[in-house]
C-alpha positions in Angstrom: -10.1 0.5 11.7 -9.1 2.1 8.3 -6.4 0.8 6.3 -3.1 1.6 5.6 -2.4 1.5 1.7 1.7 1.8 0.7 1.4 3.3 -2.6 4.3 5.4 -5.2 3.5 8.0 -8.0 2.8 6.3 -11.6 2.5 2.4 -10.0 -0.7 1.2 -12.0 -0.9 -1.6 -9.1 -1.6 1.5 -6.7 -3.9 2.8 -8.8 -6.0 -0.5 -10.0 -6.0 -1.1 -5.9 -7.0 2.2 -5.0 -9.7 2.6 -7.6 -11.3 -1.1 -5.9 -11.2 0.4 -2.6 -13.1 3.4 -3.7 -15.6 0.9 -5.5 -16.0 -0.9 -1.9 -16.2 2.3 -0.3 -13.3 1.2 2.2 -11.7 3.5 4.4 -7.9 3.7 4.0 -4.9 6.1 4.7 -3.0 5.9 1.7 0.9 6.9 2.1 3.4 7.3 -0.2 6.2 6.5 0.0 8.4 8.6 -2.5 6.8 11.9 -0.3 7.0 10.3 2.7 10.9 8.3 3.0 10.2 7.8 6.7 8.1 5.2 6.2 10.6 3.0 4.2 12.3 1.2 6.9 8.3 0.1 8.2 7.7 -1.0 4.5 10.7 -2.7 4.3 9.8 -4.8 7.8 6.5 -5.5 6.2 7.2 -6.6 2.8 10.6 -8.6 3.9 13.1 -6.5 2.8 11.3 -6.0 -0.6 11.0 -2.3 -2.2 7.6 -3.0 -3.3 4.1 -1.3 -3.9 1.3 -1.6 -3.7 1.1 -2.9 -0.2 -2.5 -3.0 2.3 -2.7 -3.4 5.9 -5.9 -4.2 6.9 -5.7 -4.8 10.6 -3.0 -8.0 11.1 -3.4 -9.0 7.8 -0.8 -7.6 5.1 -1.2 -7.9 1.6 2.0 -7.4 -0.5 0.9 -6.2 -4.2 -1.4 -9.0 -4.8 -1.7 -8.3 -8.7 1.5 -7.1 -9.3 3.7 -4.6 -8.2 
């Protein structure tokens, strides 16, 4: 299963994270979410109520911007 990687344009966080998941070679659907406002309301449930990027969901396990964000 590939994961599903929150990201915005210009986040550094987003980039550092994608850049390690290119290093591991992992599979992910990266969607962002200032071209994409639909998924907001899926973030928000996710994060708590937070506006914040970058977040990975890696099957149940949800990692809200781990180094910053």
């Amino acid at each position: 299963m590939a994961i599903t990687f929150y990201v915005k344009n210009g986040c550094p966080y987003c980039q550092a994270m994608r850049e390690d998941l290119d290093e591991r070679a992992a599979e992910y659907n990266e969607i962002n979410v200032k071209e994409t406002p639909e998924v907001v309301p899926e973030l928000l449930k996710l994060t708590g109520g937070r506006r914040i990027v970058p977040v990975l969901v890696d099957g149940g396990r949800v990692e809200i911007a781990p180094n910053g964000g």
